[in-house]
C-alpha positions as CSV (number, residue, x, y, z in Angstrom):
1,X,0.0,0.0,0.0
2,X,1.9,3.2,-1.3
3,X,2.2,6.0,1.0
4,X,0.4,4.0,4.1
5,X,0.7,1.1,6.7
6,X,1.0,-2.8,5.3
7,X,-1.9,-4.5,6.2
8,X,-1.4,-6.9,8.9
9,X,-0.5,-10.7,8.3
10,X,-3.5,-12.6,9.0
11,X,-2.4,-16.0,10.6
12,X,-4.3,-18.7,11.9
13,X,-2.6,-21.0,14.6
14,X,-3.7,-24.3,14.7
15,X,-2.3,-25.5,18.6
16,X,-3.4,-26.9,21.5
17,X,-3.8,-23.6,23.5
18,X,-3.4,-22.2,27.1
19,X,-4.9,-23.4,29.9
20,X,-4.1,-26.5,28.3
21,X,-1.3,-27.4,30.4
22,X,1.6,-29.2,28.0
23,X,4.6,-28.1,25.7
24,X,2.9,-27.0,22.7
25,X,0.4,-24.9,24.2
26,X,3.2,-23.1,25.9
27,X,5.1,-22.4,23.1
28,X,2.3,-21.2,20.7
29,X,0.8,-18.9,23.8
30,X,4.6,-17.2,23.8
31,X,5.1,-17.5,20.2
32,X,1.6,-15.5,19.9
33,X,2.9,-12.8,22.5
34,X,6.7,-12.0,21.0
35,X,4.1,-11.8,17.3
36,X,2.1,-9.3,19.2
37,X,5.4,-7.6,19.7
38,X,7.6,-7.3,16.6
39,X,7.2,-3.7,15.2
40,X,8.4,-4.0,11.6
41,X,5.0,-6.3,11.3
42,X,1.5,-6.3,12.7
43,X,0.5,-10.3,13.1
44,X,-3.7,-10.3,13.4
45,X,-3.8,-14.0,15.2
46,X,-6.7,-16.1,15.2
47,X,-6.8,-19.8,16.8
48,X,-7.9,-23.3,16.0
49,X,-7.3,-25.0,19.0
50,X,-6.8,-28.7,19.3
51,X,-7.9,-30.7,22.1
52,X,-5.2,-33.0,23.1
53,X,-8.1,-35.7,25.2
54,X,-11.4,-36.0,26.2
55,X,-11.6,-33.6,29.3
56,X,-8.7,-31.0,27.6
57,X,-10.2,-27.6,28.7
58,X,-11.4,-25.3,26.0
59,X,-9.0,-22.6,25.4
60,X,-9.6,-18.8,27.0
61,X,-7.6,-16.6,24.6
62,X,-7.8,-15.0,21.5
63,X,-10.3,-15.4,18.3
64,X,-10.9,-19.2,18.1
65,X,-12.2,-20.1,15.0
66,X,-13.0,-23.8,15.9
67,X,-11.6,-26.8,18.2
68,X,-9.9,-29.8,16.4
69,X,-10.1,-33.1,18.1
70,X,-6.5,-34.7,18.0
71,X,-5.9,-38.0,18.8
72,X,-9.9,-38.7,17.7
73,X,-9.9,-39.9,14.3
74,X,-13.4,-37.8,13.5
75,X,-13.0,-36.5,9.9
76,X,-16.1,-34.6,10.5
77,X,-14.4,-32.5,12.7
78,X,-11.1,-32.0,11.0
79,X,-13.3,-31.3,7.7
80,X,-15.2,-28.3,9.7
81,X,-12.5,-26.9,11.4
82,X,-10.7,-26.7,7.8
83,X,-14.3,-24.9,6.8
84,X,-13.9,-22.8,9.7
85,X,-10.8,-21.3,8.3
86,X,-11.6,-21.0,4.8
87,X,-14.1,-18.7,5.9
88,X,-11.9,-16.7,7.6
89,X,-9.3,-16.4,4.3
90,X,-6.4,-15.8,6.5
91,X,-3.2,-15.0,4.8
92,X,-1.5,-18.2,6.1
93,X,-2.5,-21.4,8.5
94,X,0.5,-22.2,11.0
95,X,0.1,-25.8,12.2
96,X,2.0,-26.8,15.1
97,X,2.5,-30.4,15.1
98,X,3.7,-33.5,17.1
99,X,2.6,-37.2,16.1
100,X,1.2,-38.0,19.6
101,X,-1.3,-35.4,19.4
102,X,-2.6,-36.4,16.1
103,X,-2.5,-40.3,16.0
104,X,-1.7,-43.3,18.1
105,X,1.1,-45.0,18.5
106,X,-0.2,-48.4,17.5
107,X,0.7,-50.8,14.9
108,X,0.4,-48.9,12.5
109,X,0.6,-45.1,13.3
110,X,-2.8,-43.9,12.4
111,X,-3.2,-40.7,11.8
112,X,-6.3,-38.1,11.8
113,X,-5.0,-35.2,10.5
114,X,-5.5,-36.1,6.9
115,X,-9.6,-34.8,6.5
116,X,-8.4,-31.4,7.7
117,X,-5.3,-31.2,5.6
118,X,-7.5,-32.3,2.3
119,X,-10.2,-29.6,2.9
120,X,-7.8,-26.3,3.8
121,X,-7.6,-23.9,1.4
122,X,-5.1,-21.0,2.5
123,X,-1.3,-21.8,2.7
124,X,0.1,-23.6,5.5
125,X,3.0,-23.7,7.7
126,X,3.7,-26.8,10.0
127,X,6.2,-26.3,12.5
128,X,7.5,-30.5,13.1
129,X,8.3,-30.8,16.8
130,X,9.0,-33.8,16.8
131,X,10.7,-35.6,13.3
132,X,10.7,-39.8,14.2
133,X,14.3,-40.8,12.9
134,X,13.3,-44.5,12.7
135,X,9.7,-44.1,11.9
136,X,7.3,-47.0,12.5
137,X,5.4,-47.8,10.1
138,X,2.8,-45.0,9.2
139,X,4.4,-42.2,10.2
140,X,6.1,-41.6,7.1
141,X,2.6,-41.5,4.9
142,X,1.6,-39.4,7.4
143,X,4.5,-36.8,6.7
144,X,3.8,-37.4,3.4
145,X,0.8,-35.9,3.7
146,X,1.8,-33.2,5.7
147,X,4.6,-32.0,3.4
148,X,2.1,-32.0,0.4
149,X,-0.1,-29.6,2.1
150,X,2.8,-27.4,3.3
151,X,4.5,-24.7,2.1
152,X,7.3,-24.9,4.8
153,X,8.4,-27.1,7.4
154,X,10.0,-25.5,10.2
155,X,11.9,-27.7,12.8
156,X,13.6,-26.6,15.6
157,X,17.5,-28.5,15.5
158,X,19.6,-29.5,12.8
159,X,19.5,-33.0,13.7
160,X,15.5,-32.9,12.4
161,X,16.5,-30.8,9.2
162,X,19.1,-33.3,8.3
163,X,16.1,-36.2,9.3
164,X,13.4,-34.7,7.1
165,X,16.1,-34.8,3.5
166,X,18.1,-38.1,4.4
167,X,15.0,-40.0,6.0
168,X,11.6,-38.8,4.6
169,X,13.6,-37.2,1.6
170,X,11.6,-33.8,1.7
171,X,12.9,-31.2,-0.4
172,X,15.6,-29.0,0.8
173,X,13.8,-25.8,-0.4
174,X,10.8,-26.9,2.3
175,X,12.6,-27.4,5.3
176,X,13.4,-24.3,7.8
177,X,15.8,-24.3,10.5
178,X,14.3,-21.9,13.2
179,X,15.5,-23.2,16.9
180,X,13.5,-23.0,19.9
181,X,13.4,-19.3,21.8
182,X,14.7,-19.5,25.0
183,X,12.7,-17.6,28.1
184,X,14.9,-16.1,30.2
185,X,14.3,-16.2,34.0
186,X,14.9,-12.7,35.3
187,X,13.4,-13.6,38.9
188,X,15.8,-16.0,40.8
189,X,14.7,-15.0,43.7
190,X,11.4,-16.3,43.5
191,X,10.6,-18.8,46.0
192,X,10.4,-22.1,45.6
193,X,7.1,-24.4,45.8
194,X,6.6,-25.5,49.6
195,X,6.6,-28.8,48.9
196,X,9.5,-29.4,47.2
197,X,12.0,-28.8,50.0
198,X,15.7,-28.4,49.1
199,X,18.6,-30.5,49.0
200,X,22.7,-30.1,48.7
201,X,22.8,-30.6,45.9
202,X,19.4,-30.1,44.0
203,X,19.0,-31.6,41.1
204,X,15.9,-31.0,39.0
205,X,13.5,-32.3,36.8
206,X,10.4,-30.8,35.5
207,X,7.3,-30.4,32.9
208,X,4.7,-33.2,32.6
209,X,5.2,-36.5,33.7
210,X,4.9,-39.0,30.9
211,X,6.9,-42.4,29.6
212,X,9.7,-42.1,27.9
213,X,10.9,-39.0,29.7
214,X,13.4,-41.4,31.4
215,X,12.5,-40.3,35.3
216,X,12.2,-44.3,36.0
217,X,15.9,-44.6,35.2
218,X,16.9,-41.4,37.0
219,X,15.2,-42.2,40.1
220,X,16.8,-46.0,40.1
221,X,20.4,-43.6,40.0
222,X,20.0,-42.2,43.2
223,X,21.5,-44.6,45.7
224,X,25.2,-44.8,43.2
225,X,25.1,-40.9,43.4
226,X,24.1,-40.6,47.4
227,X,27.1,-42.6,47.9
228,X,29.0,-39.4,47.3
229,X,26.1,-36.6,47.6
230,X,24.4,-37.9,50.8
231,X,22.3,-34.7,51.1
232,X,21.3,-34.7,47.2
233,X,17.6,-34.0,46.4
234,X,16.2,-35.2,43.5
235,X,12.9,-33.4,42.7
236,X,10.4,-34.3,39.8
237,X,7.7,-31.8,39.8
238,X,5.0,-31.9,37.1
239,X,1.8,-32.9,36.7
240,X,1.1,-36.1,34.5
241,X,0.7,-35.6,31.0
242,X,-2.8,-34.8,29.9
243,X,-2.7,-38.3,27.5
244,X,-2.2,-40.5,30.5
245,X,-5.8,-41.0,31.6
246,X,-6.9,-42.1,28.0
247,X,-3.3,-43.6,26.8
248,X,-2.8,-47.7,27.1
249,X,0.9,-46.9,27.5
250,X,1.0,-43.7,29.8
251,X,-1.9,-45.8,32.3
252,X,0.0,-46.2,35.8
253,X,3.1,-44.3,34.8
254,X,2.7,-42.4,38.2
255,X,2.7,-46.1,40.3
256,X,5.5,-47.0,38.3
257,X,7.8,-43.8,39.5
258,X,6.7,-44.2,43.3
259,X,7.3,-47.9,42.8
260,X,10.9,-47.4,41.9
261,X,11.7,-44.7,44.7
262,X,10.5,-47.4,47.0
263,X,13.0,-50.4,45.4
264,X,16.0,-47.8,45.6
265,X,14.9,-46.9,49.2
266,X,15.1,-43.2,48.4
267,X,12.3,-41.9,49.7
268,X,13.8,-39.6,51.8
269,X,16.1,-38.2,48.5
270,X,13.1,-37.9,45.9
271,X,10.5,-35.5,46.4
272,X,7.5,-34.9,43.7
273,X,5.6,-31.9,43.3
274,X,2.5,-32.8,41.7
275,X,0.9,-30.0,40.0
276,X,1.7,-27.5,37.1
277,X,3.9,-25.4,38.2
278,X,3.6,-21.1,38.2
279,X,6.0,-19.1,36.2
280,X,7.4,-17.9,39.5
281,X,7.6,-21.6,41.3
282,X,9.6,-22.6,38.4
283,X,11.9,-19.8,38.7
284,X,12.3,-20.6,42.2
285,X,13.6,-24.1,41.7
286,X,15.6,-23.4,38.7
287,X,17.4,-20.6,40.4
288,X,18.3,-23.2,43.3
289,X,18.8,-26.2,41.2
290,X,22.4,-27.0,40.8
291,X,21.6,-29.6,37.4
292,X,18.6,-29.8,35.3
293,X,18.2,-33.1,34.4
294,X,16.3,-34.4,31.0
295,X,16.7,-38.1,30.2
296,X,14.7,-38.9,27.9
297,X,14.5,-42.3,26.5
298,X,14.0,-41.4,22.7
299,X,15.6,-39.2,20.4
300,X,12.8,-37.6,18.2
301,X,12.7,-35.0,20.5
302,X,13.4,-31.6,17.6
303,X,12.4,-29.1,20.6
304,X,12.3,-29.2,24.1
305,X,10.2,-26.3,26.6
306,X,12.0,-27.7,29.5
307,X,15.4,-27.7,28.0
308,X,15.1,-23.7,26.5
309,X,13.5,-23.1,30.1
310,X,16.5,-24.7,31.7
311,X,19.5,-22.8,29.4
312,X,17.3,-19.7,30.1
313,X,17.8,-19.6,33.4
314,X,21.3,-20.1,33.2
315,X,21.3,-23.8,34.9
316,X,23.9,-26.6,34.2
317,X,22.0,-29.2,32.0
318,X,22.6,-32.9,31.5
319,X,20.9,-34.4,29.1
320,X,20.4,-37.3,26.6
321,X,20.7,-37.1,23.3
322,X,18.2,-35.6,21.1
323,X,18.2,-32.7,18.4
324,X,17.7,-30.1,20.6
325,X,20.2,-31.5,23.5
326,X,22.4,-31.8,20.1
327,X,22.3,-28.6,19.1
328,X,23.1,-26.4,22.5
329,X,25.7,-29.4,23.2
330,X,27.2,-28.2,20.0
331,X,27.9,-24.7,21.6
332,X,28.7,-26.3,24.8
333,X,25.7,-25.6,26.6
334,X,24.8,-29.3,27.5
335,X,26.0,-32.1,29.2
336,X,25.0,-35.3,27.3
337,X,24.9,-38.7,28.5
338,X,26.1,-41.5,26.8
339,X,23.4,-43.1,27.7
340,X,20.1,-43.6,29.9
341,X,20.7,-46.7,32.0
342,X,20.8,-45.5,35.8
343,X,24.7,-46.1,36.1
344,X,25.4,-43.6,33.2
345,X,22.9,-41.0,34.3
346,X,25.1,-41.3,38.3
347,X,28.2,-41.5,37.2
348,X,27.4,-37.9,34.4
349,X,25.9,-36.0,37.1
350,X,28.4,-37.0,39.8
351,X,31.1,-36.2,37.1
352,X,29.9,-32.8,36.6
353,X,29.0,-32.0,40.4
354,X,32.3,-33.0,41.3
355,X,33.9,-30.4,39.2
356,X,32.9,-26.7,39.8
357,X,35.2,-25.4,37.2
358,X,33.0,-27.3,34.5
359,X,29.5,-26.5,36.2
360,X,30.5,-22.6,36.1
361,X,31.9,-23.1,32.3
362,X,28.2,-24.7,31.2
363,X,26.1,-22.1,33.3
364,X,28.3,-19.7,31.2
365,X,27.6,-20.9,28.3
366,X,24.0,-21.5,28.8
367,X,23.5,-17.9,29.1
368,X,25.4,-16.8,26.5
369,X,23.5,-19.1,23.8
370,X,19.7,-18.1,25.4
371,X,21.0,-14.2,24.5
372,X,21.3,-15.6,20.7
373,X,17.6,-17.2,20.6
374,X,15.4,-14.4,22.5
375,X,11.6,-14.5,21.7
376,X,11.7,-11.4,20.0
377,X,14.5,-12.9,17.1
378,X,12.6,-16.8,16.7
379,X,9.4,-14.4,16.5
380,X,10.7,-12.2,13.6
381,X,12.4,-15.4,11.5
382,X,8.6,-17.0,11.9
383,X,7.1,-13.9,10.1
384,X,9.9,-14.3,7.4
385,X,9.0,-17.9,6.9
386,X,4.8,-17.1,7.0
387,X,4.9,-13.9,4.8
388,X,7.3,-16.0,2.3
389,X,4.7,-19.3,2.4
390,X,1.8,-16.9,2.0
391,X,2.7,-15.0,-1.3
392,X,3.9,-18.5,-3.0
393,X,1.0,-20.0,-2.7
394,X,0.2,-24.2,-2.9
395,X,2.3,-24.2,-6.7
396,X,1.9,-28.1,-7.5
397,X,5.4,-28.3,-8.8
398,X,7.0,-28.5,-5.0
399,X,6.0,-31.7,-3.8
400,X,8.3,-33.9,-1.6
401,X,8.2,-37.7,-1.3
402,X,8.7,-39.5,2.0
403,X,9.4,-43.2,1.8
């Protein structure tokens, strides 16, 4: 428009949202907020939210065009909520996706995306937070699919950029490195939830408790590393991952976890704070936590909330391997395992406890890579990446294959 403002970029986020409590939701609630503020561009946001279960509470924020069941295969729905946005003609969709919320992990992966994919009409962007690098069997027609009726794919570590063109073969020109922002805790000296007590040292775990996050194996390394740190706390705090009252796999996770604290006979060392924590709870801990500890069992992992929450606040992580535990590893942020079996995850930690020098060079360098990946910067590469998908178009001549 000559001589007056740019019109804003209409985008619609399709996300679980806030007061959903899990990782996604987080992310797209601060993602929307740094969009709000980036001045060289006004960002006119509008919502699909997803419910991620059967009792996942309706979202509170924003213009919500319609809710999208997740892990219900209901075409119906995804065909409506697709209707709901045409109607709307925003400039671009954003799609923020992970294949646990839109499938089940059965033999094979099926997937429910596909109805609402088919009927969208306006561009899309899918932001990958997870990218499977040994798929089981469905996953990769369901990337398929999802690459067909995207303009971009952002992921969030190289590890997952490298995945989508050597495993799915997705075309280069398709796949967007943006990493995850990092929030950076400017309150340590919040105080800390009263029933997590402390410990000398503290060592910390934290977002929602699920399989696969590797706590089982953590909690079964306690008695090796009180055998040097007799006053070491270990404390889990999170409440259990929406999924687990509807999920086979997730059913009795929380038994399992008290179960193994009682075979190590460290219930005096392990301390859980059930519930979601507040923004200034979290900061309380993390500020008082001498290692953040995130071993997770599988790999997939592109992004993690709790590990840009973690380098934010300037806390040693250890972690296992994964892209994004790769990638801040790579600038010597992190503290990887070499593996997830309780002896490896006791002797790391001690390893790092046990020398200061190291602890002080990783809280160092945990700052200095969250002041590279502020909010502000991951928001303005996004608009780059929506404003480019929303002038090209759906042009039938990118497509990308995925075997």
């Amino acid at each position: 428009m000559r001589g007056g403002r740019r019109p804003p970029l209409r985008v619609v986020m399709v996300s679980p949202m806030v007061p959903h409590p899990c990782g996604i939701a987080l992310f797209a609630r601060d993602m929307a907020v740094a969009l709000a503020s980036v001045p060289a561009r006004q960002v006119e946001l509008s919502w699909v939210g997803v419910a991620a279960g059967h009792d996942s509470p309706m979202p509170d924020a924003g213009r919500v065009l319609a809710v999208l069941p997740g892990l219900e295969d209901r075409s119906m729905a995804g065909e409506r909520a697709a209707a709901a946005i045409n109607r709307a003609r925003p400039d671009v969709v954003w799609l923020q996706h992970t294949f646990g919320l839109f499938g089940r992990w059965e033999a094979p992966y099926t997937d429910s995306l596909g109805p609402f994919l088919a009927a969208l009409e306006p561009p899309l962007v899918t932001t990958l937070h997870t990218v499977p690098f040994d798929p089981p069997h469905g996953v990769p027609a369901a990337l398929r699919r999802i690459c067909d009726a995207s303009e971009r794919l952002i992921v969030m570590s190289s590890p997952a950029l490298r995945h989508l063109s050597e495993l799915y073969d997705v075309s280069v020109a398709k796949g967007v490195l943006i990493p995850h922002a990092v929030h950076r805790s400017r309150r340590p000296d919040a105080a800390i939830p009263v029933d997590a007590g402390l410990g000398d040292p503290l060592i910390l775990s934290f977002g929602l408790i699920r399989p696969g996050k590797g706590l089982v194996n953590a909690v079964a390394a306690m008695p090796r590393l009180l055998a040097s740190w007799p006053f070491a706390r270990y404390v889990i705090a999170g409440q259990d991952h929406p999924a687990t009252a509807f999920r086979r796999d997730y059913a009795g996770y929380r038994a399992q976890l008290s179960q193994a604290v009682r075979e190590a006979g460290v219930e005096e060392a392990v301390t859980f704070v059930d519930r979601f924590l507040s923004e200034g709870e979290l900061d309380g801990l993390l500020s008082r936590a001498a290692i953040v500890l995130t071993p997770y069992l599988h790999p997939d992992q592109a992004s993690s909330g709790t590990l840009a929450r973690a380098l934010g606040a300037g806390r040693v992580v250890v972690s296992s391997l994964n892209g994004h535990s790769f990638d801040a590893a790579e600038h010597g942020a992190v503290e990887l395992l070499p593996g997830t079996t309780p002896r490896e995850i006791a002797d790391t930690v001690h390893r790092v406890l046990a020398h200061p020098a190291r602890r002080r060079g990783l809280e160092r360098r945990a700052r200095a890579y969250s002041r590279t990946r502020p909010w502000s910067t991951i928001a303005e590469r996004s608009i780059a990446v929506l404003l480019a998908a929303a002038r090209t178009g759906q042009p039938e001549a990118d497509s990308c294959q995925a075997g």
